[in-house]
Every structure is written in C-alpha cells, then in structure tokens.
C-alpha positions in Angstrom: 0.0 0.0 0.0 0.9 3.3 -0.5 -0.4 4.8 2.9 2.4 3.1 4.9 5.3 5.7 2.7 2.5 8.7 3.1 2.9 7.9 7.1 7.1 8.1 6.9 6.4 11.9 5.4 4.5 12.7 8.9 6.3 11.0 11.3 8.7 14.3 11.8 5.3 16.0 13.2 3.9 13.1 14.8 4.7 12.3 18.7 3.4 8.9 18.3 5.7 7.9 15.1 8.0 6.1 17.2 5.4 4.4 18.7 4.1 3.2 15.3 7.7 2.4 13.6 8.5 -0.4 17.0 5.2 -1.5 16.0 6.1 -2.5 12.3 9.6 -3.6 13.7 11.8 -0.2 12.6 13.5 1.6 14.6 13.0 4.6 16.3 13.9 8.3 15.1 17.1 9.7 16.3 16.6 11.8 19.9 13.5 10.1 20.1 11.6 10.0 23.6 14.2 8.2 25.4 11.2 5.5 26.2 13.4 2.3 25.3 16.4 3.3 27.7 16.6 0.8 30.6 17.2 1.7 34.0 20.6 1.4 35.4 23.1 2.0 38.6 23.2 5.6 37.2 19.6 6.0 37.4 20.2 5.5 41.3 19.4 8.0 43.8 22.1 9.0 46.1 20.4 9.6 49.1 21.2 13.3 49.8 18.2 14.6 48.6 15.2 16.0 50.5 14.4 12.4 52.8 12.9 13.3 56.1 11.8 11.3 59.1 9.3 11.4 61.0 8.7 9.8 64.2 4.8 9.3 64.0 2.8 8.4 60.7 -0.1 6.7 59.8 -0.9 4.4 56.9 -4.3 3.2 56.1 -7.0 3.7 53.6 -9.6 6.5 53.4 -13.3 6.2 53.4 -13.9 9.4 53.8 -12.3 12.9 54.8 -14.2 16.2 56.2 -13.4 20.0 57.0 -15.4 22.4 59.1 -12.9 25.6 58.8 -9.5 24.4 60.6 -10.9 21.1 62.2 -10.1 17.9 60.0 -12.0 14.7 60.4 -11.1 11.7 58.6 -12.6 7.9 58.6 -10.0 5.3 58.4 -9.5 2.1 57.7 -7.5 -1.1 57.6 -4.3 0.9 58.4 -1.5 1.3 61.0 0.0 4.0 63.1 3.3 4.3 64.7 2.8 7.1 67.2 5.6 7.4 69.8 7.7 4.3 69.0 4.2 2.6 69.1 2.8 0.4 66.1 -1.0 0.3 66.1 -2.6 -1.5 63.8 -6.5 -1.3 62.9 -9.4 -1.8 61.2 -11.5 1.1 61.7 -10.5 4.2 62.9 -12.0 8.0 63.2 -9.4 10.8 63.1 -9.3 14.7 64.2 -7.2 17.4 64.2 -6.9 21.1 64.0 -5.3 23.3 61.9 -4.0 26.6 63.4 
C-alpha cells in the first residue's frame, strides 16, 4: 500500500511515530523519547536529597475525609500507626485534628 510511505512523510510531526515504527519492527527516530532506555546504577538515587523522618505516621485507607474551617476529620481504615515508637494496627478508625 501506498499509505504506509504517506505515514514516513509525517512522522517528523507526529509524537506517536516512534510508537508506530516499533510497531512495524523499525527503529525509532534519532533523539527520540528516550522510552526504550533501561534503568541502570546511574539511574540511582544518592540519598542526599530532601528524605525526612518522621517519628509518628499513619498508613491506612480512606473512606472518607471532612473540614469544618480548621478542624479535619477523617474515617479510616485497615491501616497502622506508629505514634511514639508505638505500632497500632486497625481496622477502623475516626481521626481529628486542627489546623491553626
């Protein structure tokens, strides 16, 4: 067919040509997306970036989260807490805390 050559004339335009050429088993275009690079030791972070700690934090799944000006209340579930040193662990739980 014809329509596959009218498609090359596009591809220069097109952000999906690359896309279509690994399709038909051709190579991408030169500075293409960078999609097909694999992930190496380089790719690595260092650790010196922003990584904070904290010493209490909660985990658990939302069912649903309120505010009435600067009081938060929040239903949780199926989650875990480690408050003080303290793991917690539970299945239902209702939160609240203020803003100020």
């Amino acid at each position: 067919d014809d329509d596959d050559d009218d498609d090359d004339d596009d591809d220069d335009d097109d952000p999906l040509a690359d896309r279509r050429k690994r399709r038909r088993g051709e190579p991408p275009a030169a500075g293409g997306t960078g999609e097909d690079e694999e992930l190496n030791s380089d790719d690595d972070s260092d650790g010196s970036g922003d990584e904070r700690t904290y010493d209490n934090i909660v985990l658990a799944q939302y069912e649903s989260v309120r505010r009435n000006r600067n009081k938060w209340i929040a239903k949780l579930r199926s989650g875990i807490a480690r408050l003080n040193g303290v793991d917690y662990v539970f299945t239902t739980c209702t939160a609240e805390w203020e803003y100020t």
